[in-house]
C-alpha positions, 0 to 999 in steps of 0.5 A: 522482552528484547533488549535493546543495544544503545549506542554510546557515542553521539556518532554510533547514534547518528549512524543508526539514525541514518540506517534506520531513516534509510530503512523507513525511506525504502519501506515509504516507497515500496508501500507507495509503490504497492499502493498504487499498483493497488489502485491499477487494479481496482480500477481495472476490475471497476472497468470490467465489471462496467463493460461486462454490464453492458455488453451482457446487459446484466447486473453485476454491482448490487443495487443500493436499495437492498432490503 
């Protein structure tokens, strides 16, 4: 198990508090940022299946009534 180094002076600790608050902040918003690019494409390949359904009129999707 890793051991991990404390700080012993109130301003080491909030020093780390800043680092590591820093550090979430910058992973929140490279996560929000792949999310939403996450979205973009399921959209868009949403948007191809439906204009390949109709321009080849074909079924694509499956139907909800499978057996």
């Amino acid at each position: 198990m890793k051991k991990v180094k404390l700080p012993t002076t109130v301003e080491s600790l909030q020093a780390q508090l800043s680092k590591e608050r820093k550090e979430h902040k910058a992973e929140l918003k490279r996560l929000k940022k792949e999310l939403d690019k996450e979205k973009l494409r399921s959209l868009a390949n949403s948007t191809m299946i439906d204009l390949a359904e109709k321009m080849f009129n074909i079924s694509i999707r499956k139907k909800s009534d499978a057996k």
